[in-house]
TORKOL-4160 file (C-alpha; in steps of 0.2 Angstrom, whole numbers, padded with zeros to 4 digits, m for minus):
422
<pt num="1" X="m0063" Y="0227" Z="m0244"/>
<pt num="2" X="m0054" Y="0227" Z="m0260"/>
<pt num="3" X="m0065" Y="0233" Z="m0277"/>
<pt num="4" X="m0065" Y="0223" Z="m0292"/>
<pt num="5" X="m0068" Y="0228" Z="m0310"/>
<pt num="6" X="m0078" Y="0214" Z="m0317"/>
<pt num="7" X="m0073" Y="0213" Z="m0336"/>
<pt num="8" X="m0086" Y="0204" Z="m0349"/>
<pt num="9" X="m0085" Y="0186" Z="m0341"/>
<pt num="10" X="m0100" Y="0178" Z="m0348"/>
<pt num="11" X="m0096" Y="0160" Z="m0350"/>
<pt num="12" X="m0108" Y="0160" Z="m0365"/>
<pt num="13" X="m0099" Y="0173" Z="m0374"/>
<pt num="14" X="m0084" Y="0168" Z="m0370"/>
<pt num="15" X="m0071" Y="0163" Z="m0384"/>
<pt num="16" X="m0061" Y="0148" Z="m0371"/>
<pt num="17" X="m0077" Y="0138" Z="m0371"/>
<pt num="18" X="m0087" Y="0135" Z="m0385"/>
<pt num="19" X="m0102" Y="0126" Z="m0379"/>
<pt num="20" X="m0117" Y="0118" Z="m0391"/>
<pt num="21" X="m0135" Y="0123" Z="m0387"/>
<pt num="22" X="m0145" Y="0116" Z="m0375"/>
<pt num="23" X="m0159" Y="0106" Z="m0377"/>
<pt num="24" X="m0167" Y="0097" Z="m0364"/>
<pt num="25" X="m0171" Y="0077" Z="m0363"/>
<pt num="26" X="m0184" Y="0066" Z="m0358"/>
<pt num="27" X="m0178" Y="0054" Z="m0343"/>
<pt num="28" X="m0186" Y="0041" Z="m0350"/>
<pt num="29" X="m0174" Y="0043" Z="m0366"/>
<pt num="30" X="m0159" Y="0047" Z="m0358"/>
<pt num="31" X="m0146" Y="0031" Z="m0361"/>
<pt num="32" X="m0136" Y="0025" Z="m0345"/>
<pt num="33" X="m0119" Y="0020" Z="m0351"/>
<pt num="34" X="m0107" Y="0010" Z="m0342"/>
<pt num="35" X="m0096" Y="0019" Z="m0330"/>
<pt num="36" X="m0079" Y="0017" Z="m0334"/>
<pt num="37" X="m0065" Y="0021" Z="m0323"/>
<pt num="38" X="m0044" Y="0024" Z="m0325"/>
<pt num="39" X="m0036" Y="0015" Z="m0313"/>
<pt num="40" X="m0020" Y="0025" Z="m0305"/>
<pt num="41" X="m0013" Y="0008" Z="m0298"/>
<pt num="42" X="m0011" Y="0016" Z="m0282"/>
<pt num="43" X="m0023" Y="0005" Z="m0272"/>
<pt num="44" X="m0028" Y="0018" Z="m0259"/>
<pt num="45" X="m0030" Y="0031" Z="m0271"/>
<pt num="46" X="m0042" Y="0023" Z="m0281"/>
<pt num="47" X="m0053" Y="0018" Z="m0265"/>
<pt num="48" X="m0054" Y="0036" Z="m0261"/>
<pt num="49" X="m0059" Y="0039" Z="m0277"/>
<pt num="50" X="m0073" Y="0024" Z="m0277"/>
<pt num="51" X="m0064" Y="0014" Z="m0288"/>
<pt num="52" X="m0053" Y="0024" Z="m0299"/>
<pt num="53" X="m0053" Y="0041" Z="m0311"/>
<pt num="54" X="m0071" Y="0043" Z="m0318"/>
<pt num="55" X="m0067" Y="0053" Z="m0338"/>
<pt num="56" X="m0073" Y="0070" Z="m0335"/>
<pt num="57" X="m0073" Y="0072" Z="m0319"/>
<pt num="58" X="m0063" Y="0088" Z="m0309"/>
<pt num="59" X="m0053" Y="0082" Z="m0290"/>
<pt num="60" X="m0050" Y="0096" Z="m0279"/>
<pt num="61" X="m0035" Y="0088" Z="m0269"/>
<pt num="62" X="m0030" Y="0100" Z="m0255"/>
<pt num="63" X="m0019" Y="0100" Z="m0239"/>
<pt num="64" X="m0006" Y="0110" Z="m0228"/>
<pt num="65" X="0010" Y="0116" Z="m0238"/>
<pt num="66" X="0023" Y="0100" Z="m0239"/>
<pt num="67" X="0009" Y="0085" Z="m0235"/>
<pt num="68" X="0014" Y="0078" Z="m0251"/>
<pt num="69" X="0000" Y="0085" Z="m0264"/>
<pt num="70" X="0012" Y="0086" Z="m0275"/>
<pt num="71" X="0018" Y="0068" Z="m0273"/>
<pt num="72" X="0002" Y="0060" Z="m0274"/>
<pt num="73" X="m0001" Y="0066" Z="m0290"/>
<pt num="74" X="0019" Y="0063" Z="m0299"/>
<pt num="75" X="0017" Y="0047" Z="m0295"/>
<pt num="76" X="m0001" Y="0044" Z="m0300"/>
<pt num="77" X="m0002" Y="0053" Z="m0316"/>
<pt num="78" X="0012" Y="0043" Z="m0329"/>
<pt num="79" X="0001" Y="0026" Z="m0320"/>
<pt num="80" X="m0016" Y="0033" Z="m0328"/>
<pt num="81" X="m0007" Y="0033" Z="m0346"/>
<pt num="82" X="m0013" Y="0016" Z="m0358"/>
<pt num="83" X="m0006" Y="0014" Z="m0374"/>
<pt num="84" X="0001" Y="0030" Z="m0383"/>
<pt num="85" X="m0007" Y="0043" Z="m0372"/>
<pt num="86" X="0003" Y="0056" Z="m0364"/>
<pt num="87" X="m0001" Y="0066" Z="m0347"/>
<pt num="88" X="0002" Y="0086" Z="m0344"/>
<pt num="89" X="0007" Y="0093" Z="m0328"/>
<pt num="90" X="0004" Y="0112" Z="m0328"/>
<pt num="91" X="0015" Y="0120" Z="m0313"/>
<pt num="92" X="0010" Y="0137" Z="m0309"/>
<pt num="93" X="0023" Y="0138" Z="m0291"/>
<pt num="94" X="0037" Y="0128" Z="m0299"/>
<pt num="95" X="0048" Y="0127" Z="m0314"/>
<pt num="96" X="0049" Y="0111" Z="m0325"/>
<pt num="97" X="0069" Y="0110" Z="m0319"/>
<pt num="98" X="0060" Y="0107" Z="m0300"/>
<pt num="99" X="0048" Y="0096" Z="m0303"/>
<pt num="100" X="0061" Y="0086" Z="m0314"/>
<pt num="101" X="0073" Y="0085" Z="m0298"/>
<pt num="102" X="0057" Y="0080" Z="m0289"/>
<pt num="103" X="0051" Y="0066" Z="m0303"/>
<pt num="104" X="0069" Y="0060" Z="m0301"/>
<pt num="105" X="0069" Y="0056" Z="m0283"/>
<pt num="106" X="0051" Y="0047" Z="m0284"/>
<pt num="107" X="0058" Y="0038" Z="m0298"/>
<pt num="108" X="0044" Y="0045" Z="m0312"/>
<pt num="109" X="0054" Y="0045" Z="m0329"/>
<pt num="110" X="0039" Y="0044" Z="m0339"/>
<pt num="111" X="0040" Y="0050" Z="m0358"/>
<pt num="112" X="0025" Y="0052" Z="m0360"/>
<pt num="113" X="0024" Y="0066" Z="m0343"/>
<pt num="114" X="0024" Y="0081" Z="m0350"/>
<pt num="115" X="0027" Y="0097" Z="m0338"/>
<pt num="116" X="0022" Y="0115" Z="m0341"/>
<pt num="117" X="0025" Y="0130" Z="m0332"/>
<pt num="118" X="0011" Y="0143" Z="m0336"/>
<pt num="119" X="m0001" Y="0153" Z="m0327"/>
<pt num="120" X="m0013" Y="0160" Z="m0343"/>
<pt num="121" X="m0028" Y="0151" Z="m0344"/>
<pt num="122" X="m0031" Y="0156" Z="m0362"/>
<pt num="123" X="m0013" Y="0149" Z="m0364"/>
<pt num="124" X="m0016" Y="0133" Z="m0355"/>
<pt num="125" X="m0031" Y="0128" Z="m0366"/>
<pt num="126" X="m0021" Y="0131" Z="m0381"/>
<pt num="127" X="m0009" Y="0119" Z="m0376"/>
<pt num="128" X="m0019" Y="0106" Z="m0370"/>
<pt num="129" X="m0032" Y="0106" Z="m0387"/>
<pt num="130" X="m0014" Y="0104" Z="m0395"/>
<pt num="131" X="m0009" Y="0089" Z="m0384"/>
<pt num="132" X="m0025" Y="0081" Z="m0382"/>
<pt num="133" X="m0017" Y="0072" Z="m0366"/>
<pt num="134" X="m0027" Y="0060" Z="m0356"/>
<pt num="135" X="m0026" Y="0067" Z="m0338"/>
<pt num="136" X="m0022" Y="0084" Z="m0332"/>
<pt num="137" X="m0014" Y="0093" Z="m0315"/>
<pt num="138" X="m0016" Y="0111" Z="m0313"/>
<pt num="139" X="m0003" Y="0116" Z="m0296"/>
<pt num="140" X="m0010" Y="0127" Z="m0290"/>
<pt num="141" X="m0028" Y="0132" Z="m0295"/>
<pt num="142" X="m0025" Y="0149" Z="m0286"/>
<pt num="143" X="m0008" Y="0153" Z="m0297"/>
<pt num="144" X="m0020" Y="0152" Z="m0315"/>
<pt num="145" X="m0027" Y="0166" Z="m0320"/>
<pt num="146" X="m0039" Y="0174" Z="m0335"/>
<pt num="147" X="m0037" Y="0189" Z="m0345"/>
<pt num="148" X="m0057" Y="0190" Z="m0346"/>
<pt num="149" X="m0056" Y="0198" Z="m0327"/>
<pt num="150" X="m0045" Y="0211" Z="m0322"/>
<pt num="151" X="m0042" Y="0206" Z="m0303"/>
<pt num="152" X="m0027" Y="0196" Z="m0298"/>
<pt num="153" X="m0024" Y="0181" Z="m0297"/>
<pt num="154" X="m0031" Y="0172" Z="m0285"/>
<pt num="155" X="m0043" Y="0179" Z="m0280"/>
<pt num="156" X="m0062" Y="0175" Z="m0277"/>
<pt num="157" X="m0066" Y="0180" Z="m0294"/>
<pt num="158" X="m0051" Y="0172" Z="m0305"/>
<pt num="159" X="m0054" Y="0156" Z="m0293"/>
<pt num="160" X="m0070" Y="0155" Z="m0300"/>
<pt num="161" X="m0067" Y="0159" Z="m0316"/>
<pt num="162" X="m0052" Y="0147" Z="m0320"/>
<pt num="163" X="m0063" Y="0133" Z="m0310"/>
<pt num="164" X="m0078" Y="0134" Z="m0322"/>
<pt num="165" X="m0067" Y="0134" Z="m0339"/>
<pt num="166" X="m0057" Y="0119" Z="m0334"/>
<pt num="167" X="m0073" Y="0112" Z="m0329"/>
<pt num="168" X="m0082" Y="0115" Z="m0345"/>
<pt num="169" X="m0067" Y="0106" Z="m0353"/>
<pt num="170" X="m0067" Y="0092" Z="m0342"/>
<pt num="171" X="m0085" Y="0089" Z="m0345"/>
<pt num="172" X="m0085" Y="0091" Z="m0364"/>
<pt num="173" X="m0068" Y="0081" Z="m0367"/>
<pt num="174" X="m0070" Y="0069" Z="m0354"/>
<pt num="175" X="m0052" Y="0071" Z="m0348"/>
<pt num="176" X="m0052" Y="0070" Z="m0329"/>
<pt num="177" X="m0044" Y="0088" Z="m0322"/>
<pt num="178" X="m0034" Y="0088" Z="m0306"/>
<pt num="179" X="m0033" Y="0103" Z="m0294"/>
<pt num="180" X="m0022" Y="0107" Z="m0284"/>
<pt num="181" X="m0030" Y="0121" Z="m0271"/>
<pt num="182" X="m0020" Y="0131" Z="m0256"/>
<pt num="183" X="m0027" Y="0128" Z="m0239"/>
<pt num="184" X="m0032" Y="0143" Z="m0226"/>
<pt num="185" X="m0024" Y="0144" Z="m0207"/>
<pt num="186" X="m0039" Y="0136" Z="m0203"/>
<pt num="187" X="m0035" Y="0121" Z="m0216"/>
<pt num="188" X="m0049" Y="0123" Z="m0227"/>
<pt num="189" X="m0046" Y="0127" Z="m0249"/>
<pt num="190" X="m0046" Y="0144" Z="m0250"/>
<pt num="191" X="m0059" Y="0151" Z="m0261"/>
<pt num="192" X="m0068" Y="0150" Z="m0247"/>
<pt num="193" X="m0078" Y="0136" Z="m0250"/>
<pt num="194" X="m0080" Y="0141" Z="m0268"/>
<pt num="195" X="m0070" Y="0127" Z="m0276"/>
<pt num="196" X="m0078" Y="0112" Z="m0267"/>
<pt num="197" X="m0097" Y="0118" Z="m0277"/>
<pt num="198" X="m0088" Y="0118" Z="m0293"/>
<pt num="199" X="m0077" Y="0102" Z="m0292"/>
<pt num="200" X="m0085" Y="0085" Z="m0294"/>
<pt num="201" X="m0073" Y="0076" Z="m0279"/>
<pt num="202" X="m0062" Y="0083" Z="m0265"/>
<pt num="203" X="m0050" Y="0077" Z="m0257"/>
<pt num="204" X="m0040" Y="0082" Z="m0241"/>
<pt num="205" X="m0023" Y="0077" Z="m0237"/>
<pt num="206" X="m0020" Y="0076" Z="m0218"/>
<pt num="207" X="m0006" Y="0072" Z="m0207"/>
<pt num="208" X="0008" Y="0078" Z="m0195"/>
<pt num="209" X="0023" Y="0083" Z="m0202"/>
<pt num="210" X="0034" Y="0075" Z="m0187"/>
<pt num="211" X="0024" Y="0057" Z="m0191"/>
<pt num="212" X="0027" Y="0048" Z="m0208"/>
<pt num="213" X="0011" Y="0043" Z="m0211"/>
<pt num="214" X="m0004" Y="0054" Z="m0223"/>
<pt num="215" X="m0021" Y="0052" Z="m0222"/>
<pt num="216" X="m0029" Y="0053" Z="m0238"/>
<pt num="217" X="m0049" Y="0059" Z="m0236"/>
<pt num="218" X="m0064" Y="0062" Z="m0245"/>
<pt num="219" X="m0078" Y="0076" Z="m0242"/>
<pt num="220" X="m0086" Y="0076" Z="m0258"/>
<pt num="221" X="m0087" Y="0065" Z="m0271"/>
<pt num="222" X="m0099" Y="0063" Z="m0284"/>
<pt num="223" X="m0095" Y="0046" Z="m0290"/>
<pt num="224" X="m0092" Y="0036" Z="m0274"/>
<pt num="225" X="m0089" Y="0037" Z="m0254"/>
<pt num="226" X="m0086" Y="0050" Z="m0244"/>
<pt num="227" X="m0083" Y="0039" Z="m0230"/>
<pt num="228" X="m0068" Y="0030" Z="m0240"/>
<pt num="229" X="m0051" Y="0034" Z="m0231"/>
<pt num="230" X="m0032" Y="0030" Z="m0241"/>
<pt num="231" X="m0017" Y="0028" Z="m0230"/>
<pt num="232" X="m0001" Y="0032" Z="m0233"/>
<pt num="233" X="0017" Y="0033" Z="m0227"/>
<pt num="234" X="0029" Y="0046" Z="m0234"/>
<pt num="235" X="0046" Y="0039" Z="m0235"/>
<pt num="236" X="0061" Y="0044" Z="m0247"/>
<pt num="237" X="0055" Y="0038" Z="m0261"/>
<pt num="238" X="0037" Y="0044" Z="m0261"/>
<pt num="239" X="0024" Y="0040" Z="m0254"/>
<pt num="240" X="0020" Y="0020" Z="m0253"/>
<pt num="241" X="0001" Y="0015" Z="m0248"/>
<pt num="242" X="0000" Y="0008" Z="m0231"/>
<pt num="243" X="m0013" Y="m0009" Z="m0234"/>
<pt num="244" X="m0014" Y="m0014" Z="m0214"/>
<pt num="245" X="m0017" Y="0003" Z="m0206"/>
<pt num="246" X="m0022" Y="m0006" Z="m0191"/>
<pt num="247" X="m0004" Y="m0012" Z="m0188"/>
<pt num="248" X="0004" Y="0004" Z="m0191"/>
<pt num="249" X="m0007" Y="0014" Z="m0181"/>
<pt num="250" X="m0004" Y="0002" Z="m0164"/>
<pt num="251" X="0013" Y="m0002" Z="m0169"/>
<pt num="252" X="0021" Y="0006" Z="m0154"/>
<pt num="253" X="0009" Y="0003" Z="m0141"/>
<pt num="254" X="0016" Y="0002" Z="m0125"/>
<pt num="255" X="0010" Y="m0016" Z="m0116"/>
<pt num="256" X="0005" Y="m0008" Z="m0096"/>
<pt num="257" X="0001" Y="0007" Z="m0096"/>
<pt num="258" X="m0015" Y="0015" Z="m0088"/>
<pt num="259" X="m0025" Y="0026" Z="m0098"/>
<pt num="260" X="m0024" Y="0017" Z="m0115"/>
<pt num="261" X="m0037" Y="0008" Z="m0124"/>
<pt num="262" X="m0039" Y="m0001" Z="m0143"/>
<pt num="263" X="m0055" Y="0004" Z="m0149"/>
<pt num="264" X="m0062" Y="0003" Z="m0169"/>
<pt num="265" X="m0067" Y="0015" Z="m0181"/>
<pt num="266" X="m0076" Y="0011" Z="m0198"/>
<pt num="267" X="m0071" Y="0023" Z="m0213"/>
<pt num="268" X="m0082" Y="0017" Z="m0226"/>
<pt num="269" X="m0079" Y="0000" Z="m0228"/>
<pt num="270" X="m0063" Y="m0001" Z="m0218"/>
<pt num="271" X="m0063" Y="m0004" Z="m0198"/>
<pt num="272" X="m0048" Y="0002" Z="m0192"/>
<pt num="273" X="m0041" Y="m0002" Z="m0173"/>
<pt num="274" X="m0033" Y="0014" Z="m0165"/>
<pt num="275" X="m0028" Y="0018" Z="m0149"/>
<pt num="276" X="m0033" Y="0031" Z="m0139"/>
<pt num="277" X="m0027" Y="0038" Z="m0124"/>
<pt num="278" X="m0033" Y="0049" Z="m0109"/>
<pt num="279" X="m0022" Y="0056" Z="m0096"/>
<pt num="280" X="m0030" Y="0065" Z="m0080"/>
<pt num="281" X="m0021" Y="0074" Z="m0068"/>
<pt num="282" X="m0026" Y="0086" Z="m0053"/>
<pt num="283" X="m0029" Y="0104" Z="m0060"/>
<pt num="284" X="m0020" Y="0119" Z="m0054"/>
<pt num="285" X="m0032" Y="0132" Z="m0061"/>
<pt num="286" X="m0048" Y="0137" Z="m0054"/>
<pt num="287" X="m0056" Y="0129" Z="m0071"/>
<pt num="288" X="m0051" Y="0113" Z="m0075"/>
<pt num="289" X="m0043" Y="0109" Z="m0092"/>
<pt num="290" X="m0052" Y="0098" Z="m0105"/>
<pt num="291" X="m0044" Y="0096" Z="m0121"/>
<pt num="292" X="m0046" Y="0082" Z="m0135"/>
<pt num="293" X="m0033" Y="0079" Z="m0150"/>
<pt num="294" X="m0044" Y="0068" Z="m0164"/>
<pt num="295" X="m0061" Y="0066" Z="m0154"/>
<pt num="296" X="m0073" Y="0080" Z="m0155"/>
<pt num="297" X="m0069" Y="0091" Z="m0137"/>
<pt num="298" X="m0089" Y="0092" Z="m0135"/>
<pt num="299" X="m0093" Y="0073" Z="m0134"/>
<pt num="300" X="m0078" Y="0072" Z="m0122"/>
<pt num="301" X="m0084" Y="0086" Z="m0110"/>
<pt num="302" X="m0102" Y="0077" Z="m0111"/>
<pt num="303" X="m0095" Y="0058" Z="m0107"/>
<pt num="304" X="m0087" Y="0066" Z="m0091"/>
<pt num="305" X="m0104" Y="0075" Z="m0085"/>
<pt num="306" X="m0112" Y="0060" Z="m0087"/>
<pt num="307" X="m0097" Y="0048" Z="m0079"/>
<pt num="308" X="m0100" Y="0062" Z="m0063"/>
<pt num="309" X="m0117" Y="0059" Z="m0064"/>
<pt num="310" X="m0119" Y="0040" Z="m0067"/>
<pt num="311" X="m0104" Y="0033" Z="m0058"/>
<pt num="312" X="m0099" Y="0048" Z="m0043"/>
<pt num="313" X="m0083" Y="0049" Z="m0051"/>
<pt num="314" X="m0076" Y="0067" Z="m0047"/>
<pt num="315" X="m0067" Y="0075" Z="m0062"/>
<pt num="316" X="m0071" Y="0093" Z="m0058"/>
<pt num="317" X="m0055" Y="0095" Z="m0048"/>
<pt num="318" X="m0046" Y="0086" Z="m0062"/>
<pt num="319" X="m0036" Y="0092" Z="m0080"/>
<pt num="320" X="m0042" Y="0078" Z="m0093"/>
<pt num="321" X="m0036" Y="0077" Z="m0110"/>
<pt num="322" X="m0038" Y="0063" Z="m0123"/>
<pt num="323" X="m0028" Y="0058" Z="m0138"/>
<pt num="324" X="m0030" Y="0048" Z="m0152"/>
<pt num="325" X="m0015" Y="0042" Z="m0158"/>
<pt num="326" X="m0009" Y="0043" Z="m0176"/>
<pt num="327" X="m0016" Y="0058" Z="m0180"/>
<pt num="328" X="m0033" Y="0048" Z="m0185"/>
<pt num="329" X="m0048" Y="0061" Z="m0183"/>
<pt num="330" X="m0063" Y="0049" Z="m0176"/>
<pt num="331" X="m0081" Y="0058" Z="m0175"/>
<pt num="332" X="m0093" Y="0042" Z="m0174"/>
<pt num="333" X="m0101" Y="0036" Z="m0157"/>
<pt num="334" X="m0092" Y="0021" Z="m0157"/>
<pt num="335" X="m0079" Y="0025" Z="m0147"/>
<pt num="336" X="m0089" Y="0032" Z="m0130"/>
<pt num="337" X="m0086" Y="0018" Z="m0121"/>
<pt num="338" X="m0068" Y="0017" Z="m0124"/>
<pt num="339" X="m0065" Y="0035" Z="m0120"/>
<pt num="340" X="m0073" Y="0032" Z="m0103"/>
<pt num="341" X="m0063" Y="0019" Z="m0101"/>
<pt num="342" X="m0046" Y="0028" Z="m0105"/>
<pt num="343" X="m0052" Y="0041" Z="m0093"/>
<pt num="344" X="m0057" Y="0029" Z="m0079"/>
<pt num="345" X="m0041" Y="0021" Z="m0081"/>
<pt num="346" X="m0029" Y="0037" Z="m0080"/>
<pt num="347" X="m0041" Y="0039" Z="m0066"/>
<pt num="348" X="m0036" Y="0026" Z="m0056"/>
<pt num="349" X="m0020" Y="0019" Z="m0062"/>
<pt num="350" X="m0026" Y="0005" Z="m0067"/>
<pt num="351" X="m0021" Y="m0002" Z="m0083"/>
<pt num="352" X="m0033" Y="m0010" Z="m0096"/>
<pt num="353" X="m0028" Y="m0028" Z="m0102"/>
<pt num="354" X="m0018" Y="m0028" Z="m0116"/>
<pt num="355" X="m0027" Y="m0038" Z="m0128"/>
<pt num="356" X="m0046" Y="m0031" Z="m0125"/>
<pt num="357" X="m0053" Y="m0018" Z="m0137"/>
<pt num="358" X="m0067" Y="m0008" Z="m0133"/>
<pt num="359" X="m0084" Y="m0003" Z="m0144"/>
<pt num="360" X="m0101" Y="0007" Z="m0139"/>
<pt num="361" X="m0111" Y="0022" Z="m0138"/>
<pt num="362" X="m0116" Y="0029" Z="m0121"/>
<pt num="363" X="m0132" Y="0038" Z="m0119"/>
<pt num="364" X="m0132" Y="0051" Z="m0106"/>
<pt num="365" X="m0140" Y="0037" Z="m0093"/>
<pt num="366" X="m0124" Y="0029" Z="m0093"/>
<pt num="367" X="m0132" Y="0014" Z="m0106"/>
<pt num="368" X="m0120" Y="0005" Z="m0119"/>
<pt num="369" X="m0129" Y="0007" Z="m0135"/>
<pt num="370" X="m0129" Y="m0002" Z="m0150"/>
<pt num="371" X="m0118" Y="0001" Z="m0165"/>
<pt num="372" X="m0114" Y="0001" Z="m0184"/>
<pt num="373" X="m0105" Y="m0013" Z="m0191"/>
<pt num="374" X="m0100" Y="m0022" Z="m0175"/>
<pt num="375" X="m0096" Y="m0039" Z="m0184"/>
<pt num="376" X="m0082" Y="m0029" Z="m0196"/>
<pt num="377" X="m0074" Y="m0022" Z="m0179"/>
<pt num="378" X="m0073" Y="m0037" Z="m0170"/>
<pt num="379" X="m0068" Y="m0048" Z="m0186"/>
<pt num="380" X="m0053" Y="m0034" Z="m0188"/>
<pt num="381" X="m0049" Y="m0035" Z="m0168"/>
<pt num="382" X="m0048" Y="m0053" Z="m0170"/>
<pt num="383" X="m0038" Y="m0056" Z="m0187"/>
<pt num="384" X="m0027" Y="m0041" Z="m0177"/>
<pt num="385" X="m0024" Y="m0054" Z="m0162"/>
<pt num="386" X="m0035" Y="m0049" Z="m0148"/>
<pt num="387" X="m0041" Y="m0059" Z="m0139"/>
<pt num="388" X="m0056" Y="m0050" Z="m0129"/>
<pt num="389" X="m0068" Y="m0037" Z="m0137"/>
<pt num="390" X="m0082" Y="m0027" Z="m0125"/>
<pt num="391" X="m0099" Y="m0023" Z="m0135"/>
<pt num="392" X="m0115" Y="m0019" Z="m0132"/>
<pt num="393" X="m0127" Y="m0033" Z="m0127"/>
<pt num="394" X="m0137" Y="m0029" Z="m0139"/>
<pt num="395" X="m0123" Y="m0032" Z="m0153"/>
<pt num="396" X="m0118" Y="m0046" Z="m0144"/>
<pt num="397" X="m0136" Y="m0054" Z="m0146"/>
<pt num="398" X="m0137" Y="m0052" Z="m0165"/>
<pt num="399" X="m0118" Y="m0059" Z="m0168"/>
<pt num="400" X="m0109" Y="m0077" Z="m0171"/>
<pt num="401" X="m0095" Y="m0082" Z="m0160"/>
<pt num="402" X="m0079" Y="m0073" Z="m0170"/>
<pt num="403" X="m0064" Y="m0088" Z="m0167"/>
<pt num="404" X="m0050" Y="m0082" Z="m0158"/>
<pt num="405" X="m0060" Y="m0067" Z="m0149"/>
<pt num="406" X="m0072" Y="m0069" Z="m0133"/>
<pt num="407" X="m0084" Y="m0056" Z="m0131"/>
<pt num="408" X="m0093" Y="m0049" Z="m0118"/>
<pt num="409" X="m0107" Y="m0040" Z="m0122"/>
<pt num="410" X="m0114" Y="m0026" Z="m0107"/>
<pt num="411" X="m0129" Y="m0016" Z="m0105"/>
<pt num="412" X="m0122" Y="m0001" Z="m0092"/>
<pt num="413" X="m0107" Y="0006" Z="m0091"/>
<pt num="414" X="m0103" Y="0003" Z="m0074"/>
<pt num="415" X="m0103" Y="m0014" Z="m0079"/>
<pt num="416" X="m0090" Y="m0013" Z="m0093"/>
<pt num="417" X="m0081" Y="m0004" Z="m0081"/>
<pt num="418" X="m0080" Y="m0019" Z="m0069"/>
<pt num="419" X="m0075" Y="m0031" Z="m0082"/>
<pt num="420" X="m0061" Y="m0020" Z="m0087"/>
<pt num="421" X="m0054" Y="m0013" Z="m0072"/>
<pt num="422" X="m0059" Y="m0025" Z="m0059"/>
């Protein structure tokens, strides 16, 4: 516990923001205009975004220290510029001498990028009433701090305080504001969740640093999707948008080997085919081990009660773990089937035919439920080269024939067992 002096920080006495009366509007009478977005040309941003910058708006952008925040928004920024507008930076962690070595080696020589290194709140406004840029990066929001509150920077109450002024600004100039936030251990934006109530969008950066790949994701956004992914692969010039992630995420799949199945996951309007994996070994504890890398470890430990249950396989004496390769975090039903599959497979050494991928939800009678979307998936399998796709029946029924890919549709799932497995 650490005590804070709380100084006068009445946002409606406050001399930063200078804000006209209220008066309240009849819906009725309130005019829709046209939403109008910036475009940052970066295709995978922009669909995270739900189509582009909305004016006004505030993006939390957060990740792990070196994911590439920082990157994104280099190369983003000078793209958001039209005519003779300019763009500020603001760099509260680095000096303008860094973030020109760093400009230099993404190739962003914009004139009209400007760069400042301050920390003063009261400072930054003054500077950008000045400027009157059209985009603005704060890195990082927990460097900033206000004179109208004694505690340091960044803590909960500076956090909140530099939030809602640039807020206010953004709202009242209609210049879109970009934060950058640190993360905790546990990966979330410090503050703790103070930021992401404020902030009209956020967005996580994910990915492992040993892979080149960055997975781009929304959890709040006011103006779009929350569903939307953007792919990326971080090479020595920046970071370069991935438009197939399908093919990078199967790239290196290896041809027989047991254990492994394609299965398809819908990020907003995107299916994406990944591959996930199971291994399953006999145990040398007296628990046996489960543990899941990009599948919830709960909907794992339920499939294998119910593949006990439903087809007398015996795991208890066995150490499972599933993987889901690329790093992808998967959380939809979807991919049931294909993770008893996996398991099965590992189970028995018997490898799953190369060009099959699986799709459908197991209920805990062992059913194949239906699914979302199932004619995206299968049209993405298809254009992707497979050549066999395992559904549930009742997807099956309400489908056309897909040219280039048969597909078996199955009610239990003993019976998409058999099929795969033999």
């Amino acid at each position: 516990m650490k005590e804070e002096r709380l100084a006068s920080s009445s946002r409606a006495r406050s001399p930063i923001l200078k804000l006209p009366p209220s008066q309240a509007t009849r819906i009725a009478d309130i005019e829709v205009i046209g939403e109008h977005r910036r475009r940052t040309g970066i295709g995978e941003f922009d669909r995270v975004l739900g189509g582009g910058v909305v004016p006004g708006s505030m993006i939390l952008i957060g990740g792990d220290p070196g994911i590439g925040k920082t990157t994104l928004l280099l190369q983003a920024l000078p793209r958001l510029i039209t005519g003779n507008e300019i763009v500020l930076y603001i760099s509260g962690e680095e000096s303008p001498q860094q973030i020109k070595m760093r400009g230099e080696r993404l190739g962003v020589n914009a004139p009209a990028l400007y760069i400042l290194a301050e920390t003063s709140l009261e400072e930054i406004l003054k500077v950008i009433q000045d400027m009157q840029p059209a985009a603005v990066v704060v890195d990082s929001v927990q460097t900033v701090y206000t004179d109208q509150i004694t505690s340091a920077p960044g803590s909960i109450s500076q956090v909140q305080e530099v939030a809602g002024h640039l807020m206010g600004f953004a709202k009242r100039s209609g210049v879109p504001v970009f934060l950058i936030g640190h993360v905790t251990k546990e990966g979330a934006i410090a503050g703790p969740r103070l930021l992401e109530h404020i902030v009209d969008t956020v967005l996580y950066f994910e990915g492992d640093k040993g892979h080149s790949y960055r997975i781009l994701r929304a959890v709040k956004n006011r103006f779009g999707s929350t569903n939307e992914i953007g792919v990326f692969e971080m090479k020595d010039v920046g970071l370069e948008e991935v438009g197939n992630p399908s093919e990078l995420f199967l790239a290196e799949r290896p041809a027989k080997s047991t254990g492994s199945v394609v299965v398809s996951s819908v990020e907003g309007t995107r299916p994406i085919l990944v591959e996930l994996q199971a291994l399953v070994s006999s145990t040398g504890y007296a628990m046996p081990k489960r543990m899941a890398n990009g599948v919830e470890i709960n909907r794992v430990s339920l499939l294998l009660a119910v593949m006990e249950k439903r087809l007398g396989l015996h795991l208890s004496g066995q150490d499972v773990y599933v993987n889901v390769i690329g790093g992808m975090q998967v959380d939809e039903p979807a991919i049931d089937l294909g993770i008893v599959a996996a398991v099965t497979s590992s189970l028995r050494e018997a490898p799953i035919d190369h060009g099959t991928v699986v799709l459908g939800e197991m209920g805990l009678g062992g059913e194949v439920r239906a699914i979302s979307q199932a004619e995206l998936r299968v049209r993405e399998a298809a254009k992707m080269g497979f050549r066999r796709c395992i559904l549930p029946a009742r997807n099956l029924a309400k489908l056309d024939p897909v040219e280039g890919i048969e597909l078996i549709g199955v009610h239990e799932v003993g019976e998409a067992l058999d099929i795969l497995l033999g």
